[in-house]
C-alpha positions as a printed Julia matrix, in Angstrom:
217×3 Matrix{Float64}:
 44.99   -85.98  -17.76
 45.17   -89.85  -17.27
 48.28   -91.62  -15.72
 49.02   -94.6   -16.96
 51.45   -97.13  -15.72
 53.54   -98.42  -18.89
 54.52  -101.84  -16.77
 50.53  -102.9   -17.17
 50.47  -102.22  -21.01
 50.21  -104.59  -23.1
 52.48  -104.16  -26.12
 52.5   -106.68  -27.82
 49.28  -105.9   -29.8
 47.47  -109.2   -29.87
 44.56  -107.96  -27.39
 42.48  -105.19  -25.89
 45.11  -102.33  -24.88
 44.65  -100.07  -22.3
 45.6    -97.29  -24.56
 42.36   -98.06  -27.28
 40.0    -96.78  -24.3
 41.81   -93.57  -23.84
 40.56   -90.92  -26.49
 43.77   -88.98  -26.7
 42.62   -86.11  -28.56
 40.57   -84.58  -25.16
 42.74   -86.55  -22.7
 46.76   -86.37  -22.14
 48.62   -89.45  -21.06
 50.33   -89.32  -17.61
 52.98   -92.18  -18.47
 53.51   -93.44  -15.06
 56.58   -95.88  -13.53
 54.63   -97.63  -11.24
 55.92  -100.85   -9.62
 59.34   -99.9   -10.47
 62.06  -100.47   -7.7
 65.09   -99.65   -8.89
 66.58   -96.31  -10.51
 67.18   -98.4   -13.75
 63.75   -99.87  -13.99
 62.51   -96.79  -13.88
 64.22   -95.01  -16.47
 63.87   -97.5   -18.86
 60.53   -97.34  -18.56
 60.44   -93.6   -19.39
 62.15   -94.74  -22.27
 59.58   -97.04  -23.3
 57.18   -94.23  -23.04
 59.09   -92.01  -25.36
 59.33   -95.02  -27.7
 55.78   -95.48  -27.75
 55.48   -92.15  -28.9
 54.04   -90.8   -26.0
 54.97   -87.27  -24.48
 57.92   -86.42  -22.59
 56.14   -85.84  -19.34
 56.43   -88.71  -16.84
 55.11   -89.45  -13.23
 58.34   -90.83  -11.74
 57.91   -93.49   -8.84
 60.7    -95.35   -7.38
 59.31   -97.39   -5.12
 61.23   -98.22   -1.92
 59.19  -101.22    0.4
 56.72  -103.61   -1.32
 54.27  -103.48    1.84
 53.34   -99.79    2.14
 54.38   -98.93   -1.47
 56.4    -95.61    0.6
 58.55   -94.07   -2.42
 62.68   -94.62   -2.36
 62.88   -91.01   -1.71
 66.87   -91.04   -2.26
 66.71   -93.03   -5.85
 63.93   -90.89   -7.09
 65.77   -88.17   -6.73
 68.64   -89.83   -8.37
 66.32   -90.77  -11.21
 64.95   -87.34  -11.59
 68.1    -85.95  -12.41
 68.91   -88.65  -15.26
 65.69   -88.22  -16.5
 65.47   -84.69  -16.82
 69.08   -84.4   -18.29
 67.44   -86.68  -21.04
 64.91   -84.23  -21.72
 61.9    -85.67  -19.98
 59.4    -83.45  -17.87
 59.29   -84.94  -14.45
 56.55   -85.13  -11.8
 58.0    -87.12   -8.55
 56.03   -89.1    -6.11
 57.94   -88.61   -3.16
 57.07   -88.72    0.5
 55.78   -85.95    2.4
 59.25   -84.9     3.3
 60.56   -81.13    2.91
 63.97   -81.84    2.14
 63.61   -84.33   -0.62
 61.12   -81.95   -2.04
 63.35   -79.25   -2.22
 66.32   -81.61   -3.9
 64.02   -82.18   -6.34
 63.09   -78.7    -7.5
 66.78   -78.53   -7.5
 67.04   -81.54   -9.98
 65.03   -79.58  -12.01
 61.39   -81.36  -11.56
 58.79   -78.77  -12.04
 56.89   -79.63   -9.51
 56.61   -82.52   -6.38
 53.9    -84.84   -6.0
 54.21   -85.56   -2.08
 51.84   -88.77   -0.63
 49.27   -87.7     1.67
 48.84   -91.58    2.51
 50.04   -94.85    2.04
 49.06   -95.49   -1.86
 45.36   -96.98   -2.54
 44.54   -96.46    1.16
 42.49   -94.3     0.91
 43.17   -92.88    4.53
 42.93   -89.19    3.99
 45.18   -86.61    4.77
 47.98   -88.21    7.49
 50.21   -85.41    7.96
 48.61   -81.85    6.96
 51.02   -80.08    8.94
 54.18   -81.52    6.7
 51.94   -80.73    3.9
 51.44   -77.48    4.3
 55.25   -77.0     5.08
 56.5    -78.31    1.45
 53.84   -76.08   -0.01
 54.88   -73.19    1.73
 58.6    -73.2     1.29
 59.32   -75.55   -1.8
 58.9    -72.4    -4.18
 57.35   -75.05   -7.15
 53.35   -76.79   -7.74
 52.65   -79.12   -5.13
 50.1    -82.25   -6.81
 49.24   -84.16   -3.66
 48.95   -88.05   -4.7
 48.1    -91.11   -3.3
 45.75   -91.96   -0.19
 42.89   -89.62   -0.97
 39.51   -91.41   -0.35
 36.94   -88.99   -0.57
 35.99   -85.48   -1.31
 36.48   -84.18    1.97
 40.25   -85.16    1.93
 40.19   -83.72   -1.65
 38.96   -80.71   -0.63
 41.77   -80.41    2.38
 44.45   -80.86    0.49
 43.49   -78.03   -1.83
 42.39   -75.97    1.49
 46.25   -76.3     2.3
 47.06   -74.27   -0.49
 48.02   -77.27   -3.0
 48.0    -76.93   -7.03
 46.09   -79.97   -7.4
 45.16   -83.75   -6.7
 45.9    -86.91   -8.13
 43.73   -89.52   -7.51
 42.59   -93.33   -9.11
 41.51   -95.67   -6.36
 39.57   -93.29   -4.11
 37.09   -93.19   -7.21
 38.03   -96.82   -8.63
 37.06   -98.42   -6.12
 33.6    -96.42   -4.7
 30.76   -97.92   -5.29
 29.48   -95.28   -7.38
 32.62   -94.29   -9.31
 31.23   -91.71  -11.78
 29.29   -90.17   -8.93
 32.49   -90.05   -6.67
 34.54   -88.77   -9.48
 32.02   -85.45   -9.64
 32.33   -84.99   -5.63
 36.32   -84.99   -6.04
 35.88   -82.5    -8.93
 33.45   -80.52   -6.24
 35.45   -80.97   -3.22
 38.3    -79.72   -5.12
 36.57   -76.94   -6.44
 35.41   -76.07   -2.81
 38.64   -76.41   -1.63
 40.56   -74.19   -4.17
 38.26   -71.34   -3.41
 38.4    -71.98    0.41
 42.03   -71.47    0.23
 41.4    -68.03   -1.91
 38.91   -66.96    0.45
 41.33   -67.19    3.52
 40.0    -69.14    6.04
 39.13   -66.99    9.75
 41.86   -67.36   12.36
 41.11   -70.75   15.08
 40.63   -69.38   18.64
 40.66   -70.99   21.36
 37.26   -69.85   22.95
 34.0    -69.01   21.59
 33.86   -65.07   20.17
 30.66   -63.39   19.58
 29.51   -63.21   15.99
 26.96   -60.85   16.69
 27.79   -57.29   17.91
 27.16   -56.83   21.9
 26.94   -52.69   21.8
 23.19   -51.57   21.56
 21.32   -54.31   22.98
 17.57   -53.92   24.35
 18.31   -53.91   28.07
């Protein structure tokens, strides 16, 4: 799947489109409201999507401060619930708080798409703990976006027990990109089954992993 933020199309057809490089019988479109501030902007631009013939599931970001790109967490959840009374499948980037998670769900999103980090930081995993609080009691897929950098914090994320990871400038802007896009598909991988396995329990002090009955005295 490939998000793509409608605001950076070009539609007016006289150049290169974003769109041409996309082969969309292998790949589904993500249509994304990025840079949106407002409920309104946002809406409309789900309604551009559906113009534009593309499908009726949307990444939904309502964007609250222009420095650290942190989501309105109130108007997206306002938002939500106009769009999906329209008919529109909604995925919310939200932050990494419980409560608006679970308003959400209620709005009828099918899953939440809580930040791990500020977007295109590329800072990791900030707050596992909340994390692994929404995925445990929001009852819905949790798609952790924005601020994953490299496989490792892919591979957390999906150790925490989420569904899956969205990512774009953790492998846009690597050095290698195609060889960073195969560690996130490992790390993910490696984290997905990590989180199967069932990690052992942290102690505090060091425990014996070999047996100490029937040792040569």
């Amino acid at each position: 799947m490939v998000t793509v933020a409608l605001r950076r199309v070009d539609l007016s057809g006289k150049g290169p489109n974003l769109l041409d490089a996309i082969d969309r019988t292998k790949l589904a479109l993500l249509p994304n409201t990025a840079g949106c501030y407002t409920v309104d902007e946002a809406v409309r631009t789900c309604h551009l999507a559906r113009e534009l013939g593309m499908d009726d599931f949307v990444k939904l970001e309502v964007i609250g401060d222009p420095k650290t790109l942190f989501p309105d967490n109130a108007a997206t959840v306002e938002a939500a619930r106009i769009l999906v009374k329209e008919g529109f499948t909604v995925l919310p980037y939200c932050g990494d708080d419980l409560i608006t998670c679970k308003r959400l769900i209620d709005a009828g999103c099918p899953a939440v798409m809580p930040l791990a980090a500020p977007i295109g930081s590329g800072l990791g995993i900030r707050n596992p703990h909340n994390l692994k609080i929404i995925i445990d009691e929001v009852g819905a897929p949790v798609i952790v976006d924005a601020g994953v950098g490299t496989a490792s914090d892919a591979a957390v994320a999906m150790e925490l027990g989420a569904t899956a990871v969205l990512m774009n400038t953790g492998i846009a802007a690597a050095k290698r990109p195609v060889l960073m896009a195969e560690a996130m598909r490992l790390g993910v991988d490696a984290g997905r089954k990590a989180f199967l396995a069932g990690r052992m329990a942290m102690k505090a002090y060091a425990n014996a992993s070999s047996p100490v009955v029937g040792l040569i005295e």
